[in-house]
N, CA, C and O of each residue as an XYZ file, in Angstrom:
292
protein
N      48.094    181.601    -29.857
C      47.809    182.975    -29.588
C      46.367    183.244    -30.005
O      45.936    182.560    -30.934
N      45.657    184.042    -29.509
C      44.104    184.396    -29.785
C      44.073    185.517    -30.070
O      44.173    186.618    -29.530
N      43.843    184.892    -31.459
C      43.990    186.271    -32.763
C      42.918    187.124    -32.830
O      42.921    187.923    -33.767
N      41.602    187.149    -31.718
C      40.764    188.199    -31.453
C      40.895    188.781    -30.876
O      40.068    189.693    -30.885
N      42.075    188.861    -29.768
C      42.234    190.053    -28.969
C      43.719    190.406    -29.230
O      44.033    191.413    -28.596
N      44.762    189.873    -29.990
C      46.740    189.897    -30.202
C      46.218    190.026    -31.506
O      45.073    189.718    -31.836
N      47.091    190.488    -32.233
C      47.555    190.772    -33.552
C      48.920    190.104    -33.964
O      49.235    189.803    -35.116
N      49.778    189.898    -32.678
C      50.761    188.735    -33.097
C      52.058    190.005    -33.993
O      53.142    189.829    -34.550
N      51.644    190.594    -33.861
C      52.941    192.005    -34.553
C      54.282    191.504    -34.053
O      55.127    191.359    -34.937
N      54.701    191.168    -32.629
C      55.750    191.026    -32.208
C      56.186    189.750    -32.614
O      57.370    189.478    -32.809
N      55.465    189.144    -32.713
C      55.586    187.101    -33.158
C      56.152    187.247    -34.684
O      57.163    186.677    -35.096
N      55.337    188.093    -35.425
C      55.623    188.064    -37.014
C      56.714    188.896    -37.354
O      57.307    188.556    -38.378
N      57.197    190.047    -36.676
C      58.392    190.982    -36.628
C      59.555    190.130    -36.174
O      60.675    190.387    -36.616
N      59.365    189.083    -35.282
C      60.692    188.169    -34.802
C      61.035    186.976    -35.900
O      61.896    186.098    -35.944
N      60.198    187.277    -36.560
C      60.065    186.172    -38.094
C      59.638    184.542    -37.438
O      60.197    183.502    -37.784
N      58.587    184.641    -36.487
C      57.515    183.690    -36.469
C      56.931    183.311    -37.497
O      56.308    184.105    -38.202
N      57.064    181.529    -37.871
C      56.093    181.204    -38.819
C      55.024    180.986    -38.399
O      54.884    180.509    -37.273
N      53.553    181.401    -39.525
C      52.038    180.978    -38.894
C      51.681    179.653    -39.316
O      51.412    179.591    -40.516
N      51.623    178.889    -38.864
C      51.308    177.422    -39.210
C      49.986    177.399    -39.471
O      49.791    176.969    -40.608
N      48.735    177.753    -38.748
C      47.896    178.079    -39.085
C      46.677    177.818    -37.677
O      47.174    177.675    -36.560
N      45.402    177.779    -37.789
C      44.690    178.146    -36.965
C      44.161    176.424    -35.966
O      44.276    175.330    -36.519
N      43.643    176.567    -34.566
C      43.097    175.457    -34.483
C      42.293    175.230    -34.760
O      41.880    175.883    -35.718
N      41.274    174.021    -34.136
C      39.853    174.043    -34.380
C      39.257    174.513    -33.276
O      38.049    174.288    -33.346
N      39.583    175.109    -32.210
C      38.944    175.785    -31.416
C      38.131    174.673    -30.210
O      37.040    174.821    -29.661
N      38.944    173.769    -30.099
C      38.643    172.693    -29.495
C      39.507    173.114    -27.658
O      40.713    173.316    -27.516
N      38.482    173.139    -26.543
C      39.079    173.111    -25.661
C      39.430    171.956    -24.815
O      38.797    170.953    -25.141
N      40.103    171.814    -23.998
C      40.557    170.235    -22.943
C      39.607    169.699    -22.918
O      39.608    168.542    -23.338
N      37.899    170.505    -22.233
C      37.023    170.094    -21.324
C      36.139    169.059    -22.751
O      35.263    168.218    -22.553
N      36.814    169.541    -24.353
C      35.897    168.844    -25.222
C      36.061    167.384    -25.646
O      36.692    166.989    -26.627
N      35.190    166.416    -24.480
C      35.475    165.113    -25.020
C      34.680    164.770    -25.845
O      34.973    163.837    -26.593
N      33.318    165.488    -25.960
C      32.498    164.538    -27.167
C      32.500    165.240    -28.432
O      31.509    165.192    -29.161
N      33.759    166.027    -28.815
C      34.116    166.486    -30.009
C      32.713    168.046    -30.822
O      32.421    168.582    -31.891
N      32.441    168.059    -29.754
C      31.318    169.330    -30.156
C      31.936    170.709    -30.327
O      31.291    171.639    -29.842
N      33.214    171.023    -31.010
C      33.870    172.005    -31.289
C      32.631    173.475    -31.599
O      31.650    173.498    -32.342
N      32.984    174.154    -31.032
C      31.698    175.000    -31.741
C      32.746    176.850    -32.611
O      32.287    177.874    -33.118
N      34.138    176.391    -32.354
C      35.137    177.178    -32.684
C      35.230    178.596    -32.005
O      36.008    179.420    -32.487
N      34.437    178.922    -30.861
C      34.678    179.767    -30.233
C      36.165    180.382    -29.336
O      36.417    181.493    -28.869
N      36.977    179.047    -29.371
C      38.511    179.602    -28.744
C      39.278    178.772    -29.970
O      39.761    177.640    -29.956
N      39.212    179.667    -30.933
C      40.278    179.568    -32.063
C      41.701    180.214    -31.697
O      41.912    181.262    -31.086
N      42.652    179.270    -32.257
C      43.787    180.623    -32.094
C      44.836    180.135    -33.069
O      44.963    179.131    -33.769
N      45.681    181.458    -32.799
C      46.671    180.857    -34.111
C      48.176    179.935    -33.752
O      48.891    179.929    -32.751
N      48.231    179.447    -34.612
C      50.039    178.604    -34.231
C      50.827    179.003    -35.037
O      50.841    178.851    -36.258
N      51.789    179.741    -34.104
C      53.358    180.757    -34.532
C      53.917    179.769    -34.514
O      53.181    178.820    -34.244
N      55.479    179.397    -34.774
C      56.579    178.566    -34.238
C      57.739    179.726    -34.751
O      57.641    180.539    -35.671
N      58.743    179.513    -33.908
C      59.754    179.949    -34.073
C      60.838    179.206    -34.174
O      61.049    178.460    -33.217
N      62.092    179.174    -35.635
C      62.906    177.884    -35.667
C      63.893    178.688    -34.574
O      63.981    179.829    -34.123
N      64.630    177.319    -34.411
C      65.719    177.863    -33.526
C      66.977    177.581    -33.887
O      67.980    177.873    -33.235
N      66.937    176.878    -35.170
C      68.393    176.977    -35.851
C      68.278    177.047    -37.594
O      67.170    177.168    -38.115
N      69.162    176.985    -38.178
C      69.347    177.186    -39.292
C      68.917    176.194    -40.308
O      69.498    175.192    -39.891
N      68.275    175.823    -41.373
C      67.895    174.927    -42.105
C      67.075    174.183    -41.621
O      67.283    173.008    -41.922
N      65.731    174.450    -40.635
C      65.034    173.710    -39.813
C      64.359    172.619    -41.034
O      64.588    171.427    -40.832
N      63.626    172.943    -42.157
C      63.208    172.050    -42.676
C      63.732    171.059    -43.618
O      63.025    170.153    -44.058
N      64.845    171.203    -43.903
C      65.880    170.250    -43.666
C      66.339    169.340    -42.775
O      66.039    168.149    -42.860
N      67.144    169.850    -41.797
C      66.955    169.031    -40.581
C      65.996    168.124    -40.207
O      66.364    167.046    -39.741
N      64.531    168.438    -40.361
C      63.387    167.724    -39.710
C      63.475    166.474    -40.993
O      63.408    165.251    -40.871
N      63.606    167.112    -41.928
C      63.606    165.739    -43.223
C      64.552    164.995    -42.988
O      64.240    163.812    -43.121
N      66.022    165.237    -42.568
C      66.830    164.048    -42.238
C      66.575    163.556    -41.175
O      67.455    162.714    -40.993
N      65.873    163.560    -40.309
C      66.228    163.377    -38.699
C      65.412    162.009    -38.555
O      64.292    161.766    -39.003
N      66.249    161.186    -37.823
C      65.740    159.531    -38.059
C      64.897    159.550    -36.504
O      65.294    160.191    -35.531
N      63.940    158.890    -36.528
C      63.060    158.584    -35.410
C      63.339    158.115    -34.374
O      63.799    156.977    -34.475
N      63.257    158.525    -33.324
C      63.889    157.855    -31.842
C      63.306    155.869    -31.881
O      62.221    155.324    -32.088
N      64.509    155.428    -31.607
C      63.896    153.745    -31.292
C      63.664    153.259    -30.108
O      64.515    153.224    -29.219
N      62.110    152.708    -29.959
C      62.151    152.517    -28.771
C      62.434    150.590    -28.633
O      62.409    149.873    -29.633
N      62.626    150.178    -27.549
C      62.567    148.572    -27.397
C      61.462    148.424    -26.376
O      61.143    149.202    -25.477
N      60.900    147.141    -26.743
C      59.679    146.865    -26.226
C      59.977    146.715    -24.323
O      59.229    146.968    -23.378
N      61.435    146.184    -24.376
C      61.377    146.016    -22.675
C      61.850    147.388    -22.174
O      61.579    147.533    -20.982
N      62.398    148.304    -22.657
C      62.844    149.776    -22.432
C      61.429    150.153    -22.152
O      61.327    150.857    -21.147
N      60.174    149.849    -22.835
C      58.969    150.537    -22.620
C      58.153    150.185    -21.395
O      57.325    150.950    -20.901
N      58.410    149.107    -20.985
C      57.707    148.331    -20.169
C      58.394    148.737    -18.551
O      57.652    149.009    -17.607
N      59.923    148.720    -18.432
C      60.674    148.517    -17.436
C      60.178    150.683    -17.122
O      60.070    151.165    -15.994
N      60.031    151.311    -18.134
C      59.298    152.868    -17.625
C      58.459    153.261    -17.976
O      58.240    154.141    -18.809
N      57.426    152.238    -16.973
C      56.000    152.868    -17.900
C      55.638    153.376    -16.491
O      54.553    152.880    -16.187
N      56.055    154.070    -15.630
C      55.476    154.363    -14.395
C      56.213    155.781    -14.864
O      56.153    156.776    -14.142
């Protein structure tokens, strides 16, 4: 969200967490020359109960090397 023109009232009233800001880095920036002019902020909203919990138990998807190969298209 671009916290220079939103205030984000409706995001933080729905009990949005603010994770915090980017670096203002756009797509077009490949040679990393950020100059922070399109900063914005990162809300998330959980969608169930005990999210940071959950994320601490939650075991990592496994991939197999020929599973990767046979869909790499």
């Amino acid at each position: 969200m671009d916290g220079q023109r939103f205030a984000g009232i409706c995001d933080r009233a729905a009990n949005s967490i603010l994770l915090g800001q980017t670096q203002g880095r756009g797509r077009m920036d490949r040679y990393h020359q950020a100059d922070g002019s399109a900063c914005k902020l990162l809300l998330v909203y959980p969608l169930c109960r005990h999210v940071q919990q959950r994320l601490r138990e939650a075991q990592p998807p496994r991939f197999s090397e020929a599973a990767a190969e046979a869909d790499w298209a």
